[in-house]
Every structure is written in C-alpha cells, then in structure tokens.
C-alpha positions as CSV (number, residue, x, y, z in Angstrom):
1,X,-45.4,2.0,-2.2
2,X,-42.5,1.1,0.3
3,X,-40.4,0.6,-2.3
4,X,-40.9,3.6,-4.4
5,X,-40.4,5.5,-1.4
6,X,-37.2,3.7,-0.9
7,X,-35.8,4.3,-4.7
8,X,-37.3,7.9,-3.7
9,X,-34.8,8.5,-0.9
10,X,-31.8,6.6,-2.4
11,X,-31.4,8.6,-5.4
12,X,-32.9,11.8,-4.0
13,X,-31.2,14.6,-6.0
14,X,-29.8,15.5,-3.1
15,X,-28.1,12.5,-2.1
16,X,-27.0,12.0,-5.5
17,X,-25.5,15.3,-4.8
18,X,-23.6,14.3,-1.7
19,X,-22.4,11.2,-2.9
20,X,-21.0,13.4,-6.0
21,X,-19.2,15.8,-3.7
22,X,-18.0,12.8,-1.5
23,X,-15.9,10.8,-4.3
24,X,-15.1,14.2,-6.3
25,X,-13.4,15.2,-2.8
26,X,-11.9,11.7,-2.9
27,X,-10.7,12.4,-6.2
28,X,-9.0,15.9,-5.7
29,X,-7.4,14.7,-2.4
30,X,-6.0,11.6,-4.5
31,X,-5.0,14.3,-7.2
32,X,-3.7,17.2,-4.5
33,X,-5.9,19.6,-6.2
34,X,-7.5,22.6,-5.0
35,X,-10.5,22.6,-7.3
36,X,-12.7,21.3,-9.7
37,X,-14.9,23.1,-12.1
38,X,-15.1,26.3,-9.3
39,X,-15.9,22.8,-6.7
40,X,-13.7,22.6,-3.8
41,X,-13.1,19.4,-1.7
42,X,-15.0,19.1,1.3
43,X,-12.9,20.2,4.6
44,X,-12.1,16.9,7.1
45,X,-15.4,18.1,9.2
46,X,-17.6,18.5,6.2
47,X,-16.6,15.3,4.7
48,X,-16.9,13.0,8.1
49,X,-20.7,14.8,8.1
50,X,-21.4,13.6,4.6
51,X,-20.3,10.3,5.0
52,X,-22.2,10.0,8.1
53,X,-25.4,10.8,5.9
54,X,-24.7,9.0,3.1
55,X,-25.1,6.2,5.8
56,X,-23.9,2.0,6.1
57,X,-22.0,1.6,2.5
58,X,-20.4,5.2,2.6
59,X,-19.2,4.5,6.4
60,X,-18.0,1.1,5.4
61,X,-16.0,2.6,2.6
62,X,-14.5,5.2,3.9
63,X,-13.4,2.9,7.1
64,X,-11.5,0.9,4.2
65,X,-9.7,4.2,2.7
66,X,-9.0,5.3,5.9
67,X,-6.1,3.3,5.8
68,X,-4.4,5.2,2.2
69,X,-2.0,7.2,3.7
70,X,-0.5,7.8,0.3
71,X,-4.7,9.2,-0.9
72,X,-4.8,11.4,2.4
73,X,-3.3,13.9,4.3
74,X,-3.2,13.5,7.9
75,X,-6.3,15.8,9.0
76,X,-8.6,13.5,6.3
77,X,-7.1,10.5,7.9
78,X,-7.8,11.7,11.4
79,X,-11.1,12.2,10.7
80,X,-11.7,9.0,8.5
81,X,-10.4,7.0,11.3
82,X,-13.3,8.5,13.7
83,X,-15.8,6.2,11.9
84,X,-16.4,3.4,13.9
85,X,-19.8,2.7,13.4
86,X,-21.8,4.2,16.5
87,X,-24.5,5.8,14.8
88,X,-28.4,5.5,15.2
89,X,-30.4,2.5,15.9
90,X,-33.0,1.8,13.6
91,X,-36.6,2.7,14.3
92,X,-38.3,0.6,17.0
93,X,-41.0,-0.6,14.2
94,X,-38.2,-1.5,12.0
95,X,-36.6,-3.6,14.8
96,X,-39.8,-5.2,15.4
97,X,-40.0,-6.0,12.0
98,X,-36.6,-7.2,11.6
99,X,-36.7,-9.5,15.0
100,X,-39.7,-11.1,14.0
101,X,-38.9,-12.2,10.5
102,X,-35.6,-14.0,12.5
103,X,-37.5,-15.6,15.3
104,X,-41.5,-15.8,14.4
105,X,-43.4,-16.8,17.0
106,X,-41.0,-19.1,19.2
107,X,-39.2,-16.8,21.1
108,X,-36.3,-18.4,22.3
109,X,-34.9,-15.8,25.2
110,X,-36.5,-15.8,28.9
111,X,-35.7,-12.0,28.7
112,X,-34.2,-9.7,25.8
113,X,-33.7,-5.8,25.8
114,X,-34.9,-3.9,22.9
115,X,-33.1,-1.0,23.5
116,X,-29.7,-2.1,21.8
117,X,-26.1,-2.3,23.7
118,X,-24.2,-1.4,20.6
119,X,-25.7,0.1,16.8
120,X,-23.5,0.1,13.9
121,X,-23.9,0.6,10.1
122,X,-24.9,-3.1,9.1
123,X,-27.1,-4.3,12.3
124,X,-27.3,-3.6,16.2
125,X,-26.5,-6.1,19.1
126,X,-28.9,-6.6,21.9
127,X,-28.4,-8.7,25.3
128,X,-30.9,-11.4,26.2
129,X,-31.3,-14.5,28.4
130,X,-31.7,-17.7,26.8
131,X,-34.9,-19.2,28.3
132,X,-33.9,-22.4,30.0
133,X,-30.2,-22.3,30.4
134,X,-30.7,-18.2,31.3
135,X,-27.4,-18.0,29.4
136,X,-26.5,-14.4,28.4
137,X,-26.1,-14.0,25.0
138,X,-25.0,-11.4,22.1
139,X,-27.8,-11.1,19.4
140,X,-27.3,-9.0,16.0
141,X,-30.0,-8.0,14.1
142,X,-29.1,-6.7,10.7
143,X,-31.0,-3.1,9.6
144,X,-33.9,-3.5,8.2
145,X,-33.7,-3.1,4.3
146,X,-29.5,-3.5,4.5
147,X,-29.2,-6.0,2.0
148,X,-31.4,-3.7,-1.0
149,X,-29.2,-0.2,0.5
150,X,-25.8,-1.3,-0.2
151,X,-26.9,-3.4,-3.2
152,X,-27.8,0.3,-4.7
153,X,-25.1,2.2,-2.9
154,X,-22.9,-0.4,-5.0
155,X,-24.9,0.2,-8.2
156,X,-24.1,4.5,-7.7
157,X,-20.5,4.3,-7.0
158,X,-20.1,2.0,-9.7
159,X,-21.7,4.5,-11.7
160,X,-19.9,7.6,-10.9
161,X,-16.4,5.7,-10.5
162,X,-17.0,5.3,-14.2
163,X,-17.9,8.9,-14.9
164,X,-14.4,9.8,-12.9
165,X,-12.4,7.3,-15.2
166,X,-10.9,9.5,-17.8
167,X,-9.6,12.0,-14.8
168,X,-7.5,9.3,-13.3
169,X,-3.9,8.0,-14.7
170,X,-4.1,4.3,-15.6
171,X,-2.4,3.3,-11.8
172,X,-4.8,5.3,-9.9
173,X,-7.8,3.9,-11.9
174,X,-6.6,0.5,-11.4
175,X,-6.2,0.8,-7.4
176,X,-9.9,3.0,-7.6
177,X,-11.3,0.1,-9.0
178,X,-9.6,-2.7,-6.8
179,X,-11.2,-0.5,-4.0
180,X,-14.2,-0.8,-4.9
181,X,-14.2,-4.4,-6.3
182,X,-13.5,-5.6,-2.8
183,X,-15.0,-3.6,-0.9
184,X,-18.3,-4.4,-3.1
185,X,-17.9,-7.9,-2.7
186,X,-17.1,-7.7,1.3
187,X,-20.0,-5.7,2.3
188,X,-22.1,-8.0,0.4
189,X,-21.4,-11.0,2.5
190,X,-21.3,-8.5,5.7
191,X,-25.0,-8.1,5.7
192,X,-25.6,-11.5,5.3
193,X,-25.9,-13.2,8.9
194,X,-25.8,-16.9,8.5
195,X,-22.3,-15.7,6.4
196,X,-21.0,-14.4,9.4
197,X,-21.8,-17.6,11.1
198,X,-20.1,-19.6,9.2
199,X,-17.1,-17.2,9.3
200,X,-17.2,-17.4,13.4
201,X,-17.6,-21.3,13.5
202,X,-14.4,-22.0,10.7
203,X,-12.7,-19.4,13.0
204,X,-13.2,-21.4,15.9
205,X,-12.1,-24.6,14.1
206,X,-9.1,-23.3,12.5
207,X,-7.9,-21.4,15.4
208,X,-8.2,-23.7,18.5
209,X,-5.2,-23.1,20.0
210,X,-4.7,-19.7,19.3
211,X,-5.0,-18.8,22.7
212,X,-7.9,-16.2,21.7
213,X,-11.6,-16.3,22.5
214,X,-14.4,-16.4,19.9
215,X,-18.1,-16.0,20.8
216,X,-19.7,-19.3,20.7
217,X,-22.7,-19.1,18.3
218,X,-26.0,-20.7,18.9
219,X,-26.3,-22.2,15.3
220,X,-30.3,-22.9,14.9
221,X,-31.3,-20.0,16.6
222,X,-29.4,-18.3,13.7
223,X,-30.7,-16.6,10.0
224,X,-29.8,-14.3,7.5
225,X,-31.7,-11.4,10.3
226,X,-29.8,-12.6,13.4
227,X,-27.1,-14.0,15.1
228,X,-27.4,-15.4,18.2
229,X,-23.6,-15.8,20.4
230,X,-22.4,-15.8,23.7
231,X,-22.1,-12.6,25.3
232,X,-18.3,-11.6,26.4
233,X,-17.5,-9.3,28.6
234,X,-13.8,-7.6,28.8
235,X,-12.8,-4.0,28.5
236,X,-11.3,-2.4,25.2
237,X,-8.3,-2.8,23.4
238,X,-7.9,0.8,24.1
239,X,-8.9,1.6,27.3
240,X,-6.1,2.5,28.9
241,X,-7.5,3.0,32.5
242,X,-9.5,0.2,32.5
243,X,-6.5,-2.1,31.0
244,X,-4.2,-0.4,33.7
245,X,-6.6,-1.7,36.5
246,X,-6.5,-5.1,35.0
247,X,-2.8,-5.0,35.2
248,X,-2.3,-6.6,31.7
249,X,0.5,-5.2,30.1
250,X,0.7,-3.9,26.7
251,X,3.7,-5.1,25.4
252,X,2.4,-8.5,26.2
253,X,-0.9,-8.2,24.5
254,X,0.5,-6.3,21.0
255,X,3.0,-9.8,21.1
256,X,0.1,-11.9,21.4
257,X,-2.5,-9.8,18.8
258,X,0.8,-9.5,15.9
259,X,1.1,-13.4,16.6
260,X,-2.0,-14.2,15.8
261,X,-2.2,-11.8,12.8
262,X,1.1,-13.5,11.8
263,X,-0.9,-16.9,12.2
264,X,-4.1,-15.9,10.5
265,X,-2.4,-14.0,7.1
266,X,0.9,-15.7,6.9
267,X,0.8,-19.3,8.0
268,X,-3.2,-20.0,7.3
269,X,-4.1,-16.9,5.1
270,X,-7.7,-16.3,6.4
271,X,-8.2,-13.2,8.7
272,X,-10.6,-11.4,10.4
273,X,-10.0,-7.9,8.4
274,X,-11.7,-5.5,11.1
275,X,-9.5,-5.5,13.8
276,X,-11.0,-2.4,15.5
277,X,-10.7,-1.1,18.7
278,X,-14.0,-2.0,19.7
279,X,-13.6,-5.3,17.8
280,X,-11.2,-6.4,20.8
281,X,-11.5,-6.9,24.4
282,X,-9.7,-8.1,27.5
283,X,-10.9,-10.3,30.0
284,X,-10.1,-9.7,33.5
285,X,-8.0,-13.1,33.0
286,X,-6.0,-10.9,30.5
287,X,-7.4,-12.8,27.6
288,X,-7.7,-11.6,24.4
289,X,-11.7,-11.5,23.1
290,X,-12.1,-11.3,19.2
291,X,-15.7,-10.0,18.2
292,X,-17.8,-9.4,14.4
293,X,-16.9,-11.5,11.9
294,X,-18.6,-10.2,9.2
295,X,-15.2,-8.6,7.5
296,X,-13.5,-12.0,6.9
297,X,-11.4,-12.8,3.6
298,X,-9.0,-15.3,2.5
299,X,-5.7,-14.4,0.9
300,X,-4.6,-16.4,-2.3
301,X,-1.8,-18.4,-1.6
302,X,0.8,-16.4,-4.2
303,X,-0.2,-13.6,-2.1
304,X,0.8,-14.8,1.1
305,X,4.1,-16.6,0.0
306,X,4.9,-12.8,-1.6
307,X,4.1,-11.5,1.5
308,X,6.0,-13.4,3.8
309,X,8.5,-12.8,1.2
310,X,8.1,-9.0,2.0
311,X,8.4,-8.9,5.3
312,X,11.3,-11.5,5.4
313,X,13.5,-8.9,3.3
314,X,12.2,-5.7,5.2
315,X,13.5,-7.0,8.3
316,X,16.7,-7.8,7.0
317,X,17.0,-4.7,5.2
318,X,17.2,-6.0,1.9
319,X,16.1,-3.8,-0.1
320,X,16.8,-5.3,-3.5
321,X,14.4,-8.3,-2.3
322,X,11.9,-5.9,-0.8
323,X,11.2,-4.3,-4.0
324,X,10.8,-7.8,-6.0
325,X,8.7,-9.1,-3.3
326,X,6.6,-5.5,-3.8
327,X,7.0,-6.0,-7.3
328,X,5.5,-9.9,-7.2
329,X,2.4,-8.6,-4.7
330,X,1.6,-6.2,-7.9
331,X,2.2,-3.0,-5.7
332,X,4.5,-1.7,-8.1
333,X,4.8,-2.4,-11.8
334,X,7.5,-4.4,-13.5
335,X,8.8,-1.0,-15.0
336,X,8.9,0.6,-11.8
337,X,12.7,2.2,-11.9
338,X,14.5,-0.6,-9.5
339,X,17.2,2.1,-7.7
340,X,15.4,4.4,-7.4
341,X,12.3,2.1,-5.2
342,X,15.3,1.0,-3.3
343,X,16.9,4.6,-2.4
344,X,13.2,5.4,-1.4
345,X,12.9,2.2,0.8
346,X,16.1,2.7,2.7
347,X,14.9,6.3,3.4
348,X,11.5,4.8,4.7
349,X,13.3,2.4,6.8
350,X,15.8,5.0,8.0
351,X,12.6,7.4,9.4
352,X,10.2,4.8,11.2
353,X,13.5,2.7,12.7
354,X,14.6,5.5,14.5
355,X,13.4,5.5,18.0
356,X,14.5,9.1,19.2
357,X,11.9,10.4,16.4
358,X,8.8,11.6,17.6
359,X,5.3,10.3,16.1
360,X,4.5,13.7,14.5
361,X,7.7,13.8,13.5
362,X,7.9,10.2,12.1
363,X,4.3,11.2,10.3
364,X,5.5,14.4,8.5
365,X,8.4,13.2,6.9
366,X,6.9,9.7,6.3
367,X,4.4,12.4,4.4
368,X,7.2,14.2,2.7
369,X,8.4,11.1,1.0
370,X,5.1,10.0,0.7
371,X,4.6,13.2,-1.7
372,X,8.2,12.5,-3.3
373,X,6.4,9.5,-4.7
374,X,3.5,10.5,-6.6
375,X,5.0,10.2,-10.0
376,X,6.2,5.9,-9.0
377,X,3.6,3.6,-10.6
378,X,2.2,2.0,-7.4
379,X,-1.0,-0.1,-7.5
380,X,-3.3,-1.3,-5.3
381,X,-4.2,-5.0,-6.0
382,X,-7.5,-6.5,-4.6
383,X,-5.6,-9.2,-2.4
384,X,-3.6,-6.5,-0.7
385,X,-6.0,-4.0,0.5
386,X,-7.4,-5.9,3.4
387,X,-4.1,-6.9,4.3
388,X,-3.6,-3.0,4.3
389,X,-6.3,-2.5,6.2
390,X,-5.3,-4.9,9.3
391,X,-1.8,-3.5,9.3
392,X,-2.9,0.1,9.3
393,X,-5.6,-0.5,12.5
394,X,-3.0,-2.4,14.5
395,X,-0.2,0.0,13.9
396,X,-3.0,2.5,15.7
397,X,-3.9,0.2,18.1
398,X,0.0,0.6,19.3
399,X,-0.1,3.9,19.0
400,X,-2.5,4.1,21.7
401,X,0.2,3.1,23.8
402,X,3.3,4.1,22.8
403,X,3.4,7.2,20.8
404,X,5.6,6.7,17.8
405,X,5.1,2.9,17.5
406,X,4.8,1.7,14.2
407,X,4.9,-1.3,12.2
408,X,8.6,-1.3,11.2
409,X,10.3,-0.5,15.0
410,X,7.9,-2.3,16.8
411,X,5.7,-5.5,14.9
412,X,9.1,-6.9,12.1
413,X,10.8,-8.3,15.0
414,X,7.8,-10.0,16.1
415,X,7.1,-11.0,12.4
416,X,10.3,-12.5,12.3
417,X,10.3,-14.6,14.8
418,X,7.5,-16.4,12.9
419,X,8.8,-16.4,9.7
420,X,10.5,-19.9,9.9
421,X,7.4,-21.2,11.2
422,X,5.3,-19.5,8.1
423,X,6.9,-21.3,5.7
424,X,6.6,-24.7,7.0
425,X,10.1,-25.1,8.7
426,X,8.9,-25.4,12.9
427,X,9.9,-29.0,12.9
428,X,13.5,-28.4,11.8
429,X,15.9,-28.4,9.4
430,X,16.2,-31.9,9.1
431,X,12.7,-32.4,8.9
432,X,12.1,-29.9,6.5
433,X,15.5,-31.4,4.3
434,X,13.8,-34.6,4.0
435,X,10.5,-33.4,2.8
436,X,12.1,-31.3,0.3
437,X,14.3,-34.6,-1.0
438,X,10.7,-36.2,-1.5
439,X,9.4,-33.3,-3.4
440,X,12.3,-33.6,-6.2
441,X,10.4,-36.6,-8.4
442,X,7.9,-34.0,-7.8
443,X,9.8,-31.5,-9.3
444,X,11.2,-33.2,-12.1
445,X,7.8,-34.2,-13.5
446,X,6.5,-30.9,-13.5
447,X,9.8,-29.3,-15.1
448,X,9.2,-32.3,-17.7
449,X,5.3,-31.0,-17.9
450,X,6.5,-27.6,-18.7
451,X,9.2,-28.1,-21.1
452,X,6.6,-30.9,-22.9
453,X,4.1,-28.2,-23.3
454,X,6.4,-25.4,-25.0
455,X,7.5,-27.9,-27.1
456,X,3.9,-28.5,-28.1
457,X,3.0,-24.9,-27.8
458,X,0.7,-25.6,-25.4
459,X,2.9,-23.1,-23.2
460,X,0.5,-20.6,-21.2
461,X,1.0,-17.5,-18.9
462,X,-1.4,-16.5,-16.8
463,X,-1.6,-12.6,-16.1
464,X,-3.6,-10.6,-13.3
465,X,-6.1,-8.1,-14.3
466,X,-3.9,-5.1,-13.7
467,X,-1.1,-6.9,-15.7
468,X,-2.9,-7.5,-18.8
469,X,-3.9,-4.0,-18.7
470,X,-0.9,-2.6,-17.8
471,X,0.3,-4.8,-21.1
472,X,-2.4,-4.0,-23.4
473,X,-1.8,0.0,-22.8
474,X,1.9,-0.7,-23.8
475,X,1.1,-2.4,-26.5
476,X,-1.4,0.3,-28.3
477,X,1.2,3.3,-27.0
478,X,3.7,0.9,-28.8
479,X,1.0,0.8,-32.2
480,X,0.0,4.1,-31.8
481,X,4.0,5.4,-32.4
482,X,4.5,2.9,-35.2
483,X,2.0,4.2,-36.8
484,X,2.5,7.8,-37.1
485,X,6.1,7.3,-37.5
486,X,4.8,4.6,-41.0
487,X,2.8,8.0,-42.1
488,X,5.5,10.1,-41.7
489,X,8.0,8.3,-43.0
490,X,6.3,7.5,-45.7
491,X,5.0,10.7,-46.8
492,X,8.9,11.6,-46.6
493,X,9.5,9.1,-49.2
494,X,7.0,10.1,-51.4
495,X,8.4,14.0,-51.4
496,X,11.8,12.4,-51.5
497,X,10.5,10.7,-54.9
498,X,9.3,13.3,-56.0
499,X,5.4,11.8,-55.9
500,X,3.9,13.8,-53.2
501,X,1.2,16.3,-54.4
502,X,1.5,18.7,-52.6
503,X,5.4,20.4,-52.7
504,X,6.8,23.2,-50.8
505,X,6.2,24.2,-47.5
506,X,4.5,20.5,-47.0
507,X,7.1,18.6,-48.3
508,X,9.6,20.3,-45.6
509,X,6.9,20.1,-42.8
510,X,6.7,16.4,-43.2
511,X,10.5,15.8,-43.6
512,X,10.7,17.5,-39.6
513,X,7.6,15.6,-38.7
514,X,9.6,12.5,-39.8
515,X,12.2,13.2,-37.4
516,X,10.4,14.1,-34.6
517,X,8.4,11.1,-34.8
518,X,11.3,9.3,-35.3
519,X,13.5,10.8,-32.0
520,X,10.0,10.0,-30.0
521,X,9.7,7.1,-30.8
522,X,13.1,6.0,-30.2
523,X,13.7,8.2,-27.0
C-alpha cells in the first residue's frame, strides 16, 4: 500500500505537470524563446517555487545548471543559485524510521538531538554525544525513501529529455544529455552513505598535508542510513562579520581554497564538486574546514592534462593554444571556425582583465558576447561539467568579497604558480631532464608498437561519444547530398539521352534541380 501511494504521488498528474513546465522553461531559456505552443517559461520566482516542489533530484539539478551562464540569463541564475538545500526535515516518524534501520537497538550516543542542526535535499545532520568518550559528533541521516525518489525522478527526466530531442540542435542535445548523464550517476552515489564514507576517508588519505581539515568519520558506526563524523565548528565561508571578527583575511583564504582546488583537479584529479558556501568553514585558528562529500568525482587523466593545458595558455594569453586545448577538452568541435574562437577569446580576456570594470558591468557584456555566441558549436562534455561547477561556486565565493572578482583577474595567477608543479616538474629541471631521458626507450617502443600495428592494420582510434556522433551526422549529411545529387544527375542524363519519359516542362525542371543540387553540394 506504501508503495502505491508512493508511485501515486511521484507521477501525480500534477507533478508530471510541473516537471513538464520546469524543463520546457529550461528548454526555451536555452532557446531564448518567448513561447511554446501558447506556454510561456516560468518567471525566475515561479521557477525557484517549482523546483522547490519538485523536491531532492530537481534541487540537485538545478544546483548543477546553475552554473550555465551561456543556458541563463542573470535573473534565472540569481535565483538558481539560491538553492542551497535548506528545506524541510522529514517527518519525525520518518526519522524514527530511518535512525533505527542505521543503529537498531545499540544506541551508540550518551545523548543525540532529534530536532536536526542542518536539513538538506538528500539527508539531515543531527549533533550527538558519543557515549563513553562524550565526543561531539556530526550524524547524517539520509531521507527516508531517497534512494527509490531519485531513482524515479531519473527515470522521468530521462523520459521527457527524450520527448524534447527533436527541438534541440545536435550540440545542445549532446550537452542536455551530458547533463543529465552525470548528474544521474552523481546523485546516485550521493544518497548512498557508506559511499560518502569512503569518499571522506580516501580524502583524508590523499590529502594529508593539504593543510585543510576533514571530519573524522567513525567508520563502524557507519551504513548506507548514516554517517557518523566529528562535529566541526567554524563560521562560513561567507560570513563576512563573523570572518571579520576572526581576523582571517580573505585574500589569504581564496589563496589557500584555489590551491587546493589546483591540487585536487590538476595535480591529483579527484575533487570534492560542492564547494558551497555552507560546505566551508573557518576555525577560529583560521583553518579552512571542508564538509559533505557526497558530490565527489574523479577526472580522467586526458581531461586534466587538457585542462592544465587550458589554463597554462589562458594565462599567457595564448589564444591559439587556448582554443586547441578547448578544442581537446571537447568544448568546441573540431570544425569550430579557429579565428574567429580566438577574436572571441581575446574579447573575453579583454572584459574580465580589466580591473576598473564594475561586476555588473563585467556581467552584461560577458552576457552580450555570451549571446554573440549562440550560433558556435560548443558542447558540454561529461568530464567538464563538475569542473564547471567548482569554478563557477568559487568565482562566487570571491565575489562575496570583492565585487567584480572573477576567475580570470583574480584565480589564473594563482593557477600559475602551480602549473610547474601540475605537471610533475617541483623537483627541477634537472630532475625532470633526467626522467624524461629514461622515458625515451619508452618512447621508441611504443612509436615501434604503433607503426607495427598500421602496418598490420591493427591501427585503432578511439573516439568520445559526442565525437562519433558529431562524425556519424557528417557522414549521413555527406550520403544524404550524394544521393540526391546521383538522382538528379542522373535523371539529367536520361533527358539528355533522350530516355526520360516524361519531356517538357520535367525534363527542364530536373536539368535546374541538377544544378542546384550540384552548387549545394559543392558550396
């Protein structure tokens, strides 16, 4: 009966409804249109409310387009970035429920308050006392029924992104869908709770010496229904009065939080992907406190290399090499028009490096190019969009602070700094000389591999996703012309010879459609 009641509420008409009105909004924003079938796009207000109903997986995904400035237009994005989680604890039968499954009958805390110090879309955090050590401690416990809610949340959007398929161009489709892929396959592992364990504890062991604090978990008090961790106190990353009391300065904290973002995605490539506001806190000791590590990816190691690659030529101002390192992430397409991505760079560069601009300022005309762009064959691969994600919340987290800070004043000299030491070469040139001498057998015997294989034909090229597609669509445009251009042509040649049934007006009709088809498919 539960469970019908639960199918019941998910796919109430009217939910179905909401959800409907919540991606078609998404999909006229992404489109600048005004309409749809008479249907208008919900206003920022409207569409913040409907998200907020639609509940966990609608909050989740929106938190991750939040950071699309090229999908949404400032008012959207203001709104979008509002969602931080604070909404309703669950019911206190459903916590009972939920806290009993996790801990039985041994209760491990001397005390534990059931009113919750912090509710959020995939579980609540409550303080306790740990009975014998009275240790204060952090525990999460995950909503009741999360797992089965986003699993079906997943199965609707799926559905309804593939009703919206035909209205999208190929590009927009492809980044749609690398949305949703990752954002499918993140929330899945969010909801699970011995995940985020294991998240926090290779966190603690990759990152000793970081000079950040993590939580320290309580391992076999732990399930897929809690997580038990030290409690931490600290102020937000965004409390100015409070960090102005503690006397830390800014400047000295954005340094350290962009170092260890330029640690965790460039040199190690595993991050913590929700850097949020609330996600951070600072000691009265002025250390930096990383909390929730359910949002935690790893990047592939082409991906990082290309980004490091990226943000080496952006600082230089190279924008021939920032365009092929774009180009190798699979942000742009291989036929993207080369000049005309590096005219639009420089203009980027030439707005947000110019410190006597003011944000709004800085925002509008980043916007105006923005909109300039539309017709450019951008994508959005998978590997990328939590990468997006960080660099979008810490270029608000500096905002904060100083109001027209942004990523390519304010974090690229930082970036640089670290560059030498993201690509292996801290211990020298020297150093780095000799290991590269020892790499040339190395070398050899793969360029030997390679040249062995094409001369066997055992040659292979590995393509992404959005390559082969990108490929296959050429190809059947490529068909598609040859093959109205063999009709045509030869129906010409038959009225030439004289063998065509039909004369007149036909023969002459074809003779035009031959060099139409002909000019098309040569222009």
């Amino acid at each position: 009966m539960k469970l019908l009641l639960f199918y019941l509420r998910t796919y109430h008409p009217a939910r179905i409804y909401w959800v409907f009105r919540f991606l078609l909004t998404i999909f006229l924003l992404i489109k600048r249109r005004t309409q749809f079938l008479g249907i208008r796009p919900y206003s920022p207000e409207m569409l913040l409310r409907a998200i907020t109903k639609l509940g966990p997986s609608f909050i989740k995904l929106a938190q991750v387009l939040a950071t699309r400035a090229d999908f949404f237009e400032a008012p959207y994005l203001e709104r979008l970035r509002q969602l931080h989680d604070n909404i309703d604890p669950m019911p206190p039968a459903d916590f009972r429920e939920v806290f009993q499954r996790a801990f039985g009958e041994r209760n491990p805390f001397e005390d534990f308050q059931e009113t919750p110090f912090a509710s959020a879309s995939i579980g609540q955090v409550h303080v306790a006392h740990l009975q014998g050590t009275h240790e204060k401690v952090a525990v999460k416990i995950r909503r009741k029924g999360i797992e089965r809610i986003v699993r079906e949340d997943i199965r609707i959007l799926t559905t309804f992104q593939f009703l919206f398929r035909p209205l999208f161009s190929q590009y927009t489709k492809n980044s749609l869908e690398s949305v949703l892929i990752a954002f499918s396959r993140m929330i899945v592992r969010e909801v699970d709770m011995l995940i985020e364990l294991n998240n926090l504890e290779k966190f603690i062991r990759t990152y000793p010496d970081a000079g950040i604090r993590f939580p320290r978990p309580f391992a076999t008090l732990c399930s897929r229904d809690a997580l038990v961790m030290t409690f931490e106190e600290g102020v937000r990353f965004d409390d100015k009065a409070a960090l102005a009391q503690l006397a830390v300065p800014f400047a000295a904290l954005m340094e350290k939080l962009v170092l260890f973002y330029t640690e965790q995605i460039l040199v190690k490539g595993y991050f913590h992907a929700d850097p949020h506001p609330g996600n951070l806190l600072i000691t009265e000791e002025g250390e930096l406190v990383l909390l929730d590590f359910g949002m935690v990816t790893r990047i592939p190691s082409g991906t990082r290399i290309a980004t490091i690659a990226l943000v080496k030529a952006a600082y230089e101002r190279n924008y021939a090499t920032l365009v092929a390192a774009a180009k190798k992430l699979g942000i742009v397409t291989d036929n993207a028009p080369q000049v005309e991505l590096e005219e639009l760079s420089e203009q980027i560069f030439d707005i947000f490096d110019n410190e006597s601009l003011s944000a709004s300022s800085m925002q509008q005309l980043g916007f105006d190019l923005l909109q300039s762009m539309k017709h450019m064959p951008f994508k959005v691969p998978q590997e990328t969009i939590y990468i997006m994600r960080v660099s979008t919340i810490i270029e608000g987290l500096g905002t904060t602070y100083k109001e027209n800070f942004n990523g390519i004043k304010d974090i690229l000299p930082v970036l640089q700094q670290n560059l030498a030491r993201a690509l292996g070469e801290e211990a020298g040139v020297l150093p780095v000389l000799g290991r590269e001498i020892k790499q040339i057998p190395f070398t050899l015997v793969k360029a030997r591999q390679i040249i062995d294989d094409m001369h066997d034909g055992e040659f292979t090229v590995r393509l992404s996703r959005e390559d082969k597609q990108q490929l296959l669509s050429e190809i059947k445009l490529y068909l598609r012309r040859m093959l109205f251009l063999v009709i045509l042509l030869g129906g010409a040649v038959m009225v030439a010879a004289g063998t065509f049934p039909f004369g007149g007006i036909w023969s002459l009709l074809l003779l035009v459609g031959a060099l139409i088809g002909t000019m098309f498919f040569l222009g």
